[in-house]
PyMOL Python script that loads the backbone (N, CA, C, O; Angstrom):
from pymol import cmd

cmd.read_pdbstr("""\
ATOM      1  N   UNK A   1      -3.145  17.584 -67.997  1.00  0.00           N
ATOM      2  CA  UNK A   1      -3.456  18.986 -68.134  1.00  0.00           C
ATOM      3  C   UNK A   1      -2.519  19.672 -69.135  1.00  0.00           C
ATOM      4  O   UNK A   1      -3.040  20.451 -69.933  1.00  0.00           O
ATOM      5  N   UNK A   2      -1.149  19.464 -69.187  1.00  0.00           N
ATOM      6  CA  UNK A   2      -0.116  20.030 -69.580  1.00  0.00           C
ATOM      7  C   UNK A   2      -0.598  19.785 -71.360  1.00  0.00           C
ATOM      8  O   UNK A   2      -0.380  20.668 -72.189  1.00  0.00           O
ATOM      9  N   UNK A   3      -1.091  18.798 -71.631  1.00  0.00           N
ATOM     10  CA  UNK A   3      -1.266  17.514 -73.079  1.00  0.00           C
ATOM     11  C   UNK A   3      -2.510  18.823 -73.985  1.00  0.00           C
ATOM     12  O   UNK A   3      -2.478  19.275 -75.129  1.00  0.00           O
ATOM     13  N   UNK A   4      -3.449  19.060 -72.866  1.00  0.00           N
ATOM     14  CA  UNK A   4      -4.372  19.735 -72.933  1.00  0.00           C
ATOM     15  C   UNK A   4      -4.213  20.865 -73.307  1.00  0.00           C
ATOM     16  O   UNK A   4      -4.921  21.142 -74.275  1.00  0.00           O
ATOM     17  N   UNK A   5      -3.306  21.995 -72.802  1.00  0.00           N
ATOM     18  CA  UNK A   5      -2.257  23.155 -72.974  1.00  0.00           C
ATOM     19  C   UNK A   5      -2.413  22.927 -74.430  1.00  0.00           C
ATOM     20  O   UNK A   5      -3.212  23.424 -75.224  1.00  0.00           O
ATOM     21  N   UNK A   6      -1.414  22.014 -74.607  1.00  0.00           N
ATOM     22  CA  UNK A   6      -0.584  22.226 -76.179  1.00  0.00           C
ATOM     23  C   UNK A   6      -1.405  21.845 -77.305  1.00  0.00           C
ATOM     24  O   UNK A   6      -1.178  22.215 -78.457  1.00  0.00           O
ATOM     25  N   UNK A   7      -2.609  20.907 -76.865  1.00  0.00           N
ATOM     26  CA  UNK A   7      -3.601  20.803 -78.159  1.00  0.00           C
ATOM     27  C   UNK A   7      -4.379  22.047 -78.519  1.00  0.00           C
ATOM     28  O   UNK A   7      -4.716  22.359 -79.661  1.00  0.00           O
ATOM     29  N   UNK A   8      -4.659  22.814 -77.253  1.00  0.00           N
ATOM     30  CA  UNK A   8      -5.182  24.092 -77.541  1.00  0.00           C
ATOM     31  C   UNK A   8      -4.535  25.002 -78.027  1.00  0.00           C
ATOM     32  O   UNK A   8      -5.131  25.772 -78.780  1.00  0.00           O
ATOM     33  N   UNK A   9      -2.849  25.246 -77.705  1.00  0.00           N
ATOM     34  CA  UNK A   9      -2.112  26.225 -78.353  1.00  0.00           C
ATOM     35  C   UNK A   9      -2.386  25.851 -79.601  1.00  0.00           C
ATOM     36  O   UNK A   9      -3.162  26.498 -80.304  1.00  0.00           O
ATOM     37  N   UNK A  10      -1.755  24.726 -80.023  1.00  0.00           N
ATOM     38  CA  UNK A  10      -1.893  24.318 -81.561  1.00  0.00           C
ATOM     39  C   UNK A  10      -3.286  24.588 -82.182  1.00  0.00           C
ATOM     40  O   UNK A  10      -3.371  24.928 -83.362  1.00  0.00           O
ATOM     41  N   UNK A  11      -4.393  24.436 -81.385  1.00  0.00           N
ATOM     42  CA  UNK A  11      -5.348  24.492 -82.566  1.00  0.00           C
ATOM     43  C   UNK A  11      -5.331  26.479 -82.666  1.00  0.00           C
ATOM     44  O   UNK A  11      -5.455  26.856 -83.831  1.00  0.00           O
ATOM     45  N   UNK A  12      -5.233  27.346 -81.891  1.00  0.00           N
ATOM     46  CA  UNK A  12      -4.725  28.566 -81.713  1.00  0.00           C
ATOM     47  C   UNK A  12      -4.256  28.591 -83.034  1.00  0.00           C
ATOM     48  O   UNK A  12      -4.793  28.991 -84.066  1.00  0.00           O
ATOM     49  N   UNK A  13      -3.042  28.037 -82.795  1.00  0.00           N
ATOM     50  CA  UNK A  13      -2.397  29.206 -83.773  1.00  0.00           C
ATOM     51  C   UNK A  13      -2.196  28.414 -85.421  1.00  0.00           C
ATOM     52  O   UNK A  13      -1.562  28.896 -86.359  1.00  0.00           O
ATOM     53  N   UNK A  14      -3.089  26.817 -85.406  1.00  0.00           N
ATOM     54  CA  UNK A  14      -3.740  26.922 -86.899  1.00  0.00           C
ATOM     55  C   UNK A  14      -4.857  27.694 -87.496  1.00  0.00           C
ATOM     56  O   UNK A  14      -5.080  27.865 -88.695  1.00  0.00           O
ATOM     57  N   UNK A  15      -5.833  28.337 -85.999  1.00  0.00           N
ATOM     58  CA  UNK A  15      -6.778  29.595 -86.858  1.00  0.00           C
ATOM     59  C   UNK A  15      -6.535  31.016 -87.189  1.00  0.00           C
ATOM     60  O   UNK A  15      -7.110  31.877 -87.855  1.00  0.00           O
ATOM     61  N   UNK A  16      -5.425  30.928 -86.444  1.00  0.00           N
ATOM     62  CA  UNK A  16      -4.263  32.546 -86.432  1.00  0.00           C
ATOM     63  C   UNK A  16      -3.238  32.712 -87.580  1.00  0.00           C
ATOM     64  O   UNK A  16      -3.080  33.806 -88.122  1.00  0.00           O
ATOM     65  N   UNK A  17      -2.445  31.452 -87.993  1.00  0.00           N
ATOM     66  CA  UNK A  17      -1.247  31.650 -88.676  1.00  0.00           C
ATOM     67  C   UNK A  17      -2.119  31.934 -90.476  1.00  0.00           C
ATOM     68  O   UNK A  17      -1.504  32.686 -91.232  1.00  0.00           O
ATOM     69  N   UNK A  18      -3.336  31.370 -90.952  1.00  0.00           N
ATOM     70  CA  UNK A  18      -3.222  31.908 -92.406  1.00  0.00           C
ATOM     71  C   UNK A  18      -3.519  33.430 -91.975  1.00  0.00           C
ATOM     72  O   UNK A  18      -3.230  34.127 -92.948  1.00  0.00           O
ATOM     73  N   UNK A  19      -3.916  34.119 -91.058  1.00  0.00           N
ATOM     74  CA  UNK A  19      -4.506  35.287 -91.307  1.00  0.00           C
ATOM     75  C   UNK A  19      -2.853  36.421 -91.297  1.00  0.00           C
ATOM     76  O   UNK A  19      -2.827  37.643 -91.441  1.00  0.00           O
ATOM     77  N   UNK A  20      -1.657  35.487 -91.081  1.00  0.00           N
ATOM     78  CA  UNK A  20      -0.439  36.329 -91.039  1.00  0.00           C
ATOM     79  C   UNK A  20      -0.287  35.918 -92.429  1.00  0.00           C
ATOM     80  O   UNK A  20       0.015  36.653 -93.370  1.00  0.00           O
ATOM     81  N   UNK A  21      -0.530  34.654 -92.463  1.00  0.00           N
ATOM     82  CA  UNK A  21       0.357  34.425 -94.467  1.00  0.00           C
ATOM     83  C   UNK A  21      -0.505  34.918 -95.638  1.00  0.00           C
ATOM     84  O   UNK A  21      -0.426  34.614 -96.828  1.00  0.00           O
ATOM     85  N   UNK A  22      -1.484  35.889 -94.911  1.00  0.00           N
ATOM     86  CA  UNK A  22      -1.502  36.862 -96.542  1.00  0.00           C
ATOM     87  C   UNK A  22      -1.207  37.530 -97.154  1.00  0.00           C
ATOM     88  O   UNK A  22      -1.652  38.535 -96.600  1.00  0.00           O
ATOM     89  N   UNK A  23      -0.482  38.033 -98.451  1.00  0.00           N
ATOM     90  CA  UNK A  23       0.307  38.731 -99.072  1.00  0.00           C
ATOM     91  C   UNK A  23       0.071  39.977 -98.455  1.00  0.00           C
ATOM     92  O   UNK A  23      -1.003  40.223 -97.906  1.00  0.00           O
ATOM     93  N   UNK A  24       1.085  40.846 -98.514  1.00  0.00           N
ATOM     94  CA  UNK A  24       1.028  42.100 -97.913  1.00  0.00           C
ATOM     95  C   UNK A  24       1.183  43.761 -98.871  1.00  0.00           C
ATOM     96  O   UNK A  24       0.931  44.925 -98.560  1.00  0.00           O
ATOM     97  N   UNK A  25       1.830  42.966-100.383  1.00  0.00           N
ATOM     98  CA  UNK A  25       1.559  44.298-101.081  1.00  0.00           C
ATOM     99  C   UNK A  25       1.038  43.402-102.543  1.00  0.00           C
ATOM    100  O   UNK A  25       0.910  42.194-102.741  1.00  0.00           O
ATOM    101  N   UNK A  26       0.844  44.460-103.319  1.00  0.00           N
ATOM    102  CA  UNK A  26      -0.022  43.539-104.507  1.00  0.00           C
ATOM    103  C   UNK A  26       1.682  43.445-105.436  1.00  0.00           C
ATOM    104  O   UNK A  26       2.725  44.070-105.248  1.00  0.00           O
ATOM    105  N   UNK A  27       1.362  42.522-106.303  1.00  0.00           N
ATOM    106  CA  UNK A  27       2.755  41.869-107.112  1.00  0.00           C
ATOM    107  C   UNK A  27       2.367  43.227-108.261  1.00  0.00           C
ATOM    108  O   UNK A  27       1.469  44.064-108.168  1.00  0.00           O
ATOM    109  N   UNK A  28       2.781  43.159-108.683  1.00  0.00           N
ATOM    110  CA  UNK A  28       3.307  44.015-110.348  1.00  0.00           C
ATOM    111  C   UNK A  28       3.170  42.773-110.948  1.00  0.00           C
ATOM    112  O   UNK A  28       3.096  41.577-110.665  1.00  0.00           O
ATOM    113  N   UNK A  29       3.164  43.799-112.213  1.00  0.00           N
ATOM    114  CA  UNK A  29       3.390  42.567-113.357  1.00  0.00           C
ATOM    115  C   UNK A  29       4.761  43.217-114.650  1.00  0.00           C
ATOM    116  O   UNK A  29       4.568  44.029-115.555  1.00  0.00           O
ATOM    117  N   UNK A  30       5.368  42.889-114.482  1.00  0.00           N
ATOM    118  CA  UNK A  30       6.782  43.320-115.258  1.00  0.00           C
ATOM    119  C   UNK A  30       6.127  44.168-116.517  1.00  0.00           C
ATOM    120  O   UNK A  30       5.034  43.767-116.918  1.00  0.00           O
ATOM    121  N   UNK A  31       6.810  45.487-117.263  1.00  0.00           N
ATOM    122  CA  UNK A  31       6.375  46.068-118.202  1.00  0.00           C
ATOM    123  C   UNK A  31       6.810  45.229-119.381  1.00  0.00           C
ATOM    124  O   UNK A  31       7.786  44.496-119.538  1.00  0.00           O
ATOM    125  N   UNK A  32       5.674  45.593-120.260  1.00  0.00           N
ATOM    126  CA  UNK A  32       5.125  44.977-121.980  1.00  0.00           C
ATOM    127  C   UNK A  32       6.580  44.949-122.352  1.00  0.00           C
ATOM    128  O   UNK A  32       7.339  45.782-121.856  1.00  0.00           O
ATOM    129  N   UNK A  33       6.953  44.174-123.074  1.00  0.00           N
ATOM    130  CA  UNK A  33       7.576  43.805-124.111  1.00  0.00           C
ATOM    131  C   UNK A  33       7.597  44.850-125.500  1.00  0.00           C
ATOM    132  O   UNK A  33       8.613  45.141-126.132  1.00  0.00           O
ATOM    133  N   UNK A  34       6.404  45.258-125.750  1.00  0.00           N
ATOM    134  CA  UNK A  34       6.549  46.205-126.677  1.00  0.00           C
ATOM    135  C   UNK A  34       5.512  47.331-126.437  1.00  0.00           C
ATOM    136  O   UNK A  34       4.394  47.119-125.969  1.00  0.00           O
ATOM    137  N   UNK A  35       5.966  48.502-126.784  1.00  0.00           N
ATOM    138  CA  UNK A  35       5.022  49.303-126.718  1.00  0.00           C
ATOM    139  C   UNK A  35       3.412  49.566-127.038  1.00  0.00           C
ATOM    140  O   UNK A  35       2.671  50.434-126.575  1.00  0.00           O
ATOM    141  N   UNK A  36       3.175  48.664-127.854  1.00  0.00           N
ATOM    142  CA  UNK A  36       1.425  48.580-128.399  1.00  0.00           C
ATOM    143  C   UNK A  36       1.128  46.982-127.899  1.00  0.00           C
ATOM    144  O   UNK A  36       1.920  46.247-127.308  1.00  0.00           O
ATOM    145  N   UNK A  37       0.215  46.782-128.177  1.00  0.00           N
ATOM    146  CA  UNK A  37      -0.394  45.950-127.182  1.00  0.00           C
ATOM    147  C   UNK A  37      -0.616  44.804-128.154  1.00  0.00           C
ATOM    148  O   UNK A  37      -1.466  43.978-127.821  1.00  0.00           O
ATOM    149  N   UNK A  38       0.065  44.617-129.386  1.00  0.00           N
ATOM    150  CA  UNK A  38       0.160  43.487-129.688  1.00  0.00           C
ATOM    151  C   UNK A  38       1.444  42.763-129.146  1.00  0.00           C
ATOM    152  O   UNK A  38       2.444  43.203-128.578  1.00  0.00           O
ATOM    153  N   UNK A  39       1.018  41.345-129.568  1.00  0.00           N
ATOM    154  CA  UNK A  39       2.574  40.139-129.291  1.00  0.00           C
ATOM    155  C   UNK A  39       3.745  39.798-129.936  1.00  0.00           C
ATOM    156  O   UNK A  39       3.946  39.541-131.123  1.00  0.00           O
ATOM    157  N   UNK A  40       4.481  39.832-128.996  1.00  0.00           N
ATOM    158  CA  UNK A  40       5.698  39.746-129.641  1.00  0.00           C
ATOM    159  C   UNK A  40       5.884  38.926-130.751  1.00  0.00           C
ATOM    160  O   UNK A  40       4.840  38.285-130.869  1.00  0.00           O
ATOM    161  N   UNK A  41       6.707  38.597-131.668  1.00  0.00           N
ATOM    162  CA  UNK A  41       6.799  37.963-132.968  1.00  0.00           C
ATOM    163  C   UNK A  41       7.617  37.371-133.056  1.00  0.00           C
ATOM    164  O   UNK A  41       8.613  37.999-133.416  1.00  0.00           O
ATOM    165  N   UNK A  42       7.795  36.099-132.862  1.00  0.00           N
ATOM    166  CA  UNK A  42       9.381  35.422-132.662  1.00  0.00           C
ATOM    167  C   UNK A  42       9.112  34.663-134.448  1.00  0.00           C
ATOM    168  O   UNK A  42       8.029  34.313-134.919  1.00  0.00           O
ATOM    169  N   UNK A  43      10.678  34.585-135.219  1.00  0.00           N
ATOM    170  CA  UNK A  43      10.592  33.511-135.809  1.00  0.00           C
ATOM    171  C   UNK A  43      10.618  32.210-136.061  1.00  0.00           C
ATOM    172  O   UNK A  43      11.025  31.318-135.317  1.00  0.00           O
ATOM    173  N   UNK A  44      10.055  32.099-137.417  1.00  0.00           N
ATOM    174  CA  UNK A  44       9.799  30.075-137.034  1.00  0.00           C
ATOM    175  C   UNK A  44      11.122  29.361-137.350  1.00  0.00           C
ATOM    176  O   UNK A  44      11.292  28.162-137.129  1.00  0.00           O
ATOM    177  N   UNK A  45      11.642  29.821-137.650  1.00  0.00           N
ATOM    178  CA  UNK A  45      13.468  29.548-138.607  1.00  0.00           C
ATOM    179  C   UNK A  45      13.698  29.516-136.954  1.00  0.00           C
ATOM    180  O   UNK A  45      13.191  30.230-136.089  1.00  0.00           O
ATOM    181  N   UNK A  46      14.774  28.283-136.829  1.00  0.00           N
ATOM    182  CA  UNK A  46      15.740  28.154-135.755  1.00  0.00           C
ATOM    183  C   UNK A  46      16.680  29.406-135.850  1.00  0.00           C
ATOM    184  O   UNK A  46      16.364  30.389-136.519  1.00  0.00           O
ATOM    185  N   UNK A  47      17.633  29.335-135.276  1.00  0.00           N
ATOM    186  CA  UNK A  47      18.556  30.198-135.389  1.00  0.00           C
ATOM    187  C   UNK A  47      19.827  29.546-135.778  1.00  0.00           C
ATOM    188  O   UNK A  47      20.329  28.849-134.896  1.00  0.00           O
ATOM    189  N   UNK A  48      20.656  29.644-137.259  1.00  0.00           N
ATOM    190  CA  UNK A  48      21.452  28.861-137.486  1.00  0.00           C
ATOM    191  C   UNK A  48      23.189  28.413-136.163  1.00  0.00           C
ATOM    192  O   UNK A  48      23.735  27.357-135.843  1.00  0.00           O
ATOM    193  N   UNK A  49      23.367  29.460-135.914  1.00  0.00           N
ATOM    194  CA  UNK A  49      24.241  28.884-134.949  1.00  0.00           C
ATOM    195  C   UNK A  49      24.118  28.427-133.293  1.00  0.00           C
ATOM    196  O   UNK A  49      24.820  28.458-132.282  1.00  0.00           O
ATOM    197  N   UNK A  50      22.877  28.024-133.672  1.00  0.00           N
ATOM    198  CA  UNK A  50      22.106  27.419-132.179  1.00  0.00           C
ATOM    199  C   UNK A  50      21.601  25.993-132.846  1.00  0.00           C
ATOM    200  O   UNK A  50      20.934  25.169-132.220  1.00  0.00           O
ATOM    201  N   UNK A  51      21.999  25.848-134.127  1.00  0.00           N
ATOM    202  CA  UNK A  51      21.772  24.290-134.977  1.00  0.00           C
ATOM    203  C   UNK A  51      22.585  23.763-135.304  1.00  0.00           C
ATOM    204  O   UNK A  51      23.003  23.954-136.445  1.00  0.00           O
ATOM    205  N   UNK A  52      23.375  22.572-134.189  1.00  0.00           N
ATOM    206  CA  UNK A  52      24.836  21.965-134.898  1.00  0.00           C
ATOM    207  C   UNK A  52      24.752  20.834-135.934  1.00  0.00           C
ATOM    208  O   UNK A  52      23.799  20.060-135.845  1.00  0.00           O
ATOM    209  N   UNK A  53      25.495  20.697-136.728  1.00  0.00           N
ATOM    210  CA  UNK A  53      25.681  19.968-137.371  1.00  0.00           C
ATOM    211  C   UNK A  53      25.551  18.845-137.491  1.00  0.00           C
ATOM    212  O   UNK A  53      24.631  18.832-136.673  1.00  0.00           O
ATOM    213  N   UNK A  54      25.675  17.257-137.934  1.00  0.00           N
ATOM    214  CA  UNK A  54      25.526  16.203-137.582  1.00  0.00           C
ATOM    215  C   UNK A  54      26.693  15.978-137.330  1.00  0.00           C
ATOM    216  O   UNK A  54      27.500  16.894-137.491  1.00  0.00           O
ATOM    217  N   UNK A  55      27.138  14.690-136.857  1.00  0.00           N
ATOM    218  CA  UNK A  55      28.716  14.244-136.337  1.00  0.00           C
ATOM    219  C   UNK A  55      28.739  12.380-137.094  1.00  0.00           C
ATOM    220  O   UNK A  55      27.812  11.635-137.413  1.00  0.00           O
ATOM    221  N   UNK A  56      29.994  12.235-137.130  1.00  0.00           N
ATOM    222  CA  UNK A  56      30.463  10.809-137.350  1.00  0.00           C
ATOM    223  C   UNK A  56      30.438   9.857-136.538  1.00  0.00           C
ATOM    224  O   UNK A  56      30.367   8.667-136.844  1.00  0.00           O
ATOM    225  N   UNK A  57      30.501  10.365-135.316  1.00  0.00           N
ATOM    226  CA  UNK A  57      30.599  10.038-134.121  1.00  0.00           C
ATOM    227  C   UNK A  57      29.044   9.098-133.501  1.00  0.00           C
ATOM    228  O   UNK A  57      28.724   7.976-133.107  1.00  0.00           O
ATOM    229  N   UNK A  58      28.333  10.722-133.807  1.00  0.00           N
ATOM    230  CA  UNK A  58      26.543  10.599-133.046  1.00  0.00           C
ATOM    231  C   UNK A  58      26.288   9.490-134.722  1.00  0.00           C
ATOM    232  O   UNK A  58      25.823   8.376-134.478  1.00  0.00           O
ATOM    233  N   UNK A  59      26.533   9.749-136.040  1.00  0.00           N
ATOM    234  CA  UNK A  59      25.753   8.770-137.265  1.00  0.00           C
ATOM    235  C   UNK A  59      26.164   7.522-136.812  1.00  0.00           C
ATOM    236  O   UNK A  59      25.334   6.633-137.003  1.00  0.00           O
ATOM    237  N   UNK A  60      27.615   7.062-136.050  1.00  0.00           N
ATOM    238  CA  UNK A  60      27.596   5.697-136.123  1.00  0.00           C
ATOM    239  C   UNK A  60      26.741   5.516-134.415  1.00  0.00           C
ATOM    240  O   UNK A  60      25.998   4.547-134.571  1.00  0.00           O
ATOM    241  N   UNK A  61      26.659   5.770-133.703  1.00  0.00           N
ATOM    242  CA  UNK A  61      25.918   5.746-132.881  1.00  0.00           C
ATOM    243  C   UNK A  61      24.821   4.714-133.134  1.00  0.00           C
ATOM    244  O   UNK A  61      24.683   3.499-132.985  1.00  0.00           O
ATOM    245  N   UNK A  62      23.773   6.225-133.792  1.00  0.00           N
ATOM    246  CA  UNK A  62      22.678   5.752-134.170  1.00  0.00           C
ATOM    247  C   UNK A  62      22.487   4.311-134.859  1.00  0.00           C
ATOM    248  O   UNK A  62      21.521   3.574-134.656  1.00  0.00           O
ATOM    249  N   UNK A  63      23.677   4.010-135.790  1.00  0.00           N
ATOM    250  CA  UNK A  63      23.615   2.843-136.678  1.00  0.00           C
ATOM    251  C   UNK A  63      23.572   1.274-135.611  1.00  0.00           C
ATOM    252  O   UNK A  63      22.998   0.231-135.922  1.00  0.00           O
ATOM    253  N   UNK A  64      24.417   1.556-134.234  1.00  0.00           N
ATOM    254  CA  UNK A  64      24.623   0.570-133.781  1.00  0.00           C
ATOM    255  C   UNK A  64      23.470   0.273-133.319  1.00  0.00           C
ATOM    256  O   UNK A  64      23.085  -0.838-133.683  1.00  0.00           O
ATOM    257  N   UNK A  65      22.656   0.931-132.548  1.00  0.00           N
ATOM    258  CA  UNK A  65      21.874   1.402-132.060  1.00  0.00           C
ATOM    259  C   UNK A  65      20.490   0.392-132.711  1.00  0.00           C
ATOM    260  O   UNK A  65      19.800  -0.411-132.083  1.00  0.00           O
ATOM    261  N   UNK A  66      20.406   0.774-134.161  1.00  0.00           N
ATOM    262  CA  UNK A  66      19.222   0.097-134.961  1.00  0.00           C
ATOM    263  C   UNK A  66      19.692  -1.202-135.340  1.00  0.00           C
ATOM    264  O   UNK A  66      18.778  -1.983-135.602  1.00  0.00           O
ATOM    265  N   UNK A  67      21.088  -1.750-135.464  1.00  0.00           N
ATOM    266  CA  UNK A  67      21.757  -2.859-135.887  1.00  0.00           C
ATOM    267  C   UNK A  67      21.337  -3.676-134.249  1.00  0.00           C
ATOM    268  O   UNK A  67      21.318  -4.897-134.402  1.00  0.00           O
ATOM    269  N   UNK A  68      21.048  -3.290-132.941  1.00  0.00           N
ATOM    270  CA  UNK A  68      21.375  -4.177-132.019  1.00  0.00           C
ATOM    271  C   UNK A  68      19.687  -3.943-131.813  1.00  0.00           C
ATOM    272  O   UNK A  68      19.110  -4.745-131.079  1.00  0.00           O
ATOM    273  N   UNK A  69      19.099  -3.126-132.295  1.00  0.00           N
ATOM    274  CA  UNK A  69      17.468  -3.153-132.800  1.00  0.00           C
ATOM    275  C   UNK A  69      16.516  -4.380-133.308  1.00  0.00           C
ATOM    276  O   UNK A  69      15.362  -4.760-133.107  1.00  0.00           O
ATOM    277  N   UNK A  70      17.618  -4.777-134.061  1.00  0.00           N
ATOM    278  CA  UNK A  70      17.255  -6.043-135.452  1.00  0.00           C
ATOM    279  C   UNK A  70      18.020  -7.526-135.139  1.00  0.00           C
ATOM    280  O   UNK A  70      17.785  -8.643-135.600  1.00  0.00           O
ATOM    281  N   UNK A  71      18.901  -7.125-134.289  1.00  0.00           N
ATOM    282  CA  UNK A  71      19.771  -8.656-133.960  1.00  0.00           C
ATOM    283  C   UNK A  71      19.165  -9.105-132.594  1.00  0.00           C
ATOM    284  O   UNK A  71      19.093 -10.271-132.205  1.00  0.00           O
ATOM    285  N   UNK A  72      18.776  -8.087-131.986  1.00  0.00           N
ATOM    286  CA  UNK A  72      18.704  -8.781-130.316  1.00  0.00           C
ATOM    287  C   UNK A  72      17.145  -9.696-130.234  1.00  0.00           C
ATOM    288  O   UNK A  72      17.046 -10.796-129.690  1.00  0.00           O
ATOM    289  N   UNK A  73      16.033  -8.972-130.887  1.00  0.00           N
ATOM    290  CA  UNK A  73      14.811  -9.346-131.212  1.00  0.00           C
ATOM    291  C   UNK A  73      14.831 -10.744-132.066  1.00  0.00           C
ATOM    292  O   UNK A  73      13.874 -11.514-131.988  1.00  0.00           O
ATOM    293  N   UNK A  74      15.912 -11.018-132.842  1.00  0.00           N
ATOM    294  CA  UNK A  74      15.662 -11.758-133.534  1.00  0.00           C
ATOM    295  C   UNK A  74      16.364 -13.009-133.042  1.00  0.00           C
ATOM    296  O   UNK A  74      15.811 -14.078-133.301  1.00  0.00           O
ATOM    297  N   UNK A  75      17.783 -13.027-132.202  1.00  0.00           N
ATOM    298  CA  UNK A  75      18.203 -14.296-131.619  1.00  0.00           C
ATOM    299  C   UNK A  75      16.947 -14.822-130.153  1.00  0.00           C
ATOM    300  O   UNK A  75      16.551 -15.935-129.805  1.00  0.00           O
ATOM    301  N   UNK A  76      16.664 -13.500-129.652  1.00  0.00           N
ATOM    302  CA  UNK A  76      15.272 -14.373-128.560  1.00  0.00           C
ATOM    303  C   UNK A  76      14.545 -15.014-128.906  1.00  0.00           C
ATOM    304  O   UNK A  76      14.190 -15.833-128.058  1.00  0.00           O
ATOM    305  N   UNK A  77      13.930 -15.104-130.109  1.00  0.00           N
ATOM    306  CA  UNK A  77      13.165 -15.844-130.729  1.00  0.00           C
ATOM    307  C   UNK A  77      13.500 -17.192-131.172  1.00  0.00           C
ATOM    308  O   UNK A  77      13.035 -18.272-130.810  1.00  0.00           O
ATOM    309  N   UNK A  78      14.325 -16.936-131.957  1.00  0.00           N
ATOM    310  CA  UNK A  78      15.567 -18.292-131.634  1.00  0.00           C
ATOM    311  C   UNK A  78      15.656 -19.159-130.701  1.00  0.00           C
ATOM    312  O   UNK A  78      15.349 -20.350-130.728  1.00  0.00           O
ATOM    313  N   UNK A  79      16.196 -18.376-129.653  1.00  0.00           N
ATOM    314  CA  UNK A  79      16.281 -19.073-128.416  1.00  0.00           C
ATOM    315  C   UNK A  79      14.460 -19.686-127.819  1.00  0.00           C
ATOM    316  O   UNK A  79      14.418 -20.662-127.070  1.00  0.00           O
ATOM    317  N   UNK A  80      13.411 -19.137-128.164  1.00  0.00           N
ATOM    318  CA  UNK A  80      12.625 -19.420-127.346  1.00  0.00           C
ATOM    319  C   UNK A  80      12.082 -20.769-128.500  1.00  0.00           C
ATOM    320  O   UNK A  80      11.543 -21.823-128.165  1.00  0.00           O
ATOM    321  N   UNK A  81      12.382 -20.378-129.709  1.00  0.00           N
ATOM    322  CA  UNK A  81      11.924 -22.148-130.672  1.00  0.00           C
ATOM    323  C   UNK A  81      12.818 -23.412-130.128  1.00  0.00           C
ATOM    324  O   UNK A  81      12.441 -24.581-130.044  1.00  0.00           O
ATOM    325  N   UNK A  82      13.822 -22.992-129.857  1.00  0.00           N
ATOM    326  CA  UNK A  82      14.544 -24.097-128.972  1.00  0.00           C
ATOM    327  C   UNK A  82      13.984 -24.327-127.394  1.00  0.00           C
ATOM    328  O   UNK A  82      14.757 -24.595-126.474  1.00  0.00           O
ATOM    329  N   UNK A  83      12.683 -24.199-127.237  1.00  0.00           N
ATOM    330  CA  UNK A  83      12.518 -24.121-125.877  1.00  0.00           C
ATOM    331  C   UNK A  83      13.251 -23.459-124.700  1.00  0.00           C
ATOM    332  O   UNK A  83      13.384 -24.137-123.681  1.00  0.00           O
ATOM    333  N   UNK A  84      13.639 -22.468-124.721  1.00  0.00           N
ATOM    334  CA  UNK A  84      14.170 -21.379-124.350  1.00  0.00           C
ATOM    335  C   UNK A  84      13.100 -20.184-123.304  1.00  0.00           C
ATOM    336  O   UNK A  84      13.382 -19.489-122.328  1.00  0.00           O
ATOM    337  N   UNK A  85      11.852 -20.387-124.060  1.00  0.00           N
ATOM    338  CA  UNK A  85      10.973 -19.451-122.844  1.00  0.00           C
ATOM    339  C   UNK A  85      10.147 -20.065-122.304  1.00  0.00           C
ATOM    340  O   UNK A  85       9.928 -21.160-122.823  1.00  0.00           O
ATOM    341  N   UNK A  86       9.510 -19.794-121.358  1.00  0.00           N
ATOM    342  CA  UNK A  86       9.223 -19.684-120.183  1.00  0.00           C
ATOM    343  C   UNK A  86       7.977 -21.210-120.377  1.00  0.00           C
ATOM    344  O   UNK A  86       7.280 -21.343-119.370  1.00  0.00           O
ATOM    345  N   UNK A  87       7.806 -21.842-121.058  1.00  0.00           N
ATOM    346  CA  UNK A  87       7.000 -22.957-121.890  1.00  0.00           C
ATOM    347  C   UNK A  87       8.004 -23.845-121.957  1.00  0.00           C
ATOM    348  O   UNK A  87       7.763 -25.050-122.021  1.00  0.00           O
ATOM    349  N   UNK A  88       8.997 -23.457-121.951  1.00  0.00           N
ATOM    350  CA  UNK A  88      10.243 -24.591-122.168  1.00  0.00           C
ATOM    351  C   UNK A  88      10.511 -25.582-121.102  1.00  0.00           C
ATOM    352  O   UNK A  88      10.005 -25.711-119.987  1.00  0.00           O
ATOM    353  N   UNK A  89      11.539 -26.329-121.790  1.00  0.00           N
ATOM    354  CA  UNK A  89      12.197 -27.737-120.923  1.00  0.00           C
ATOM    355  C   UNK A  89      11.948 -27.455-119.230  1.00  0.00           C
ATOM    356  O   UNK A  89      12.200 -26.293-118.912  1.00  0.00           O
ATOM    357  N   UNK A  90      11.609 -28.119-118.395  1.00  0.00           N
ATOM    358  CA  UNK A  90      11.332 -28.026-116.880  1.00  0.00           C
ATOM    359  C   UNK A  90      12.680 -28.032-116.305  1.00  0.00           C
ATOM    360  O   UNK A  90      12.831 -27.968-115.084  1.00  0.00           O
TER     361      UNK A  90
END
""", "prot")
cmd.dss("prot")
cmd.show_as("cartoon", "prot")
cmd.util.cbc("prot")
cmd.orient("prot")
């Protein structure tokens, strides 16, 4: 009986609870940006001190980066003419 209770509360108050979760005042919508009713105009130019520079640091980076690009691809292959992949020696 008790089991019975609580399936009924529950189904209760899943046909009760959306009719509390509806908004209760209407939202706004924040005022225009500009006074006439065209859009704002941003430019296409970055903004120079929001554009850093390159570094010595980040160029050798990158270099290692494409150097271990060109070496790593090319010793697997290597290794797999020596029977090395997965076709290879048992």
């Amino acid at each position: 009986m008790v089991g019975m209770l609580n399936i009924a509360f529950a189904f209760v108050l899943a046909l009760v609870t959306p009719a509390f979760a509806q908004p209760t005042d209407a939202r706004l919508a924040p005022p225009p940006a500009k006074s006439d009713n065209r859009p704002v105009q941003h430019g296409a130019q970055p903004n120079p001190e929001e554009v850093r520079p390159g570094s010595p640091q980040g160029d050798a980076l990158v270099a290692i980066l494409a150097l271990a690009g060109v070496v790593i691809p090319r010793a697997r292959r290597r290794d797999r003419a020596r029977g090395g992949g997965s076709y290879g020696r048992p």
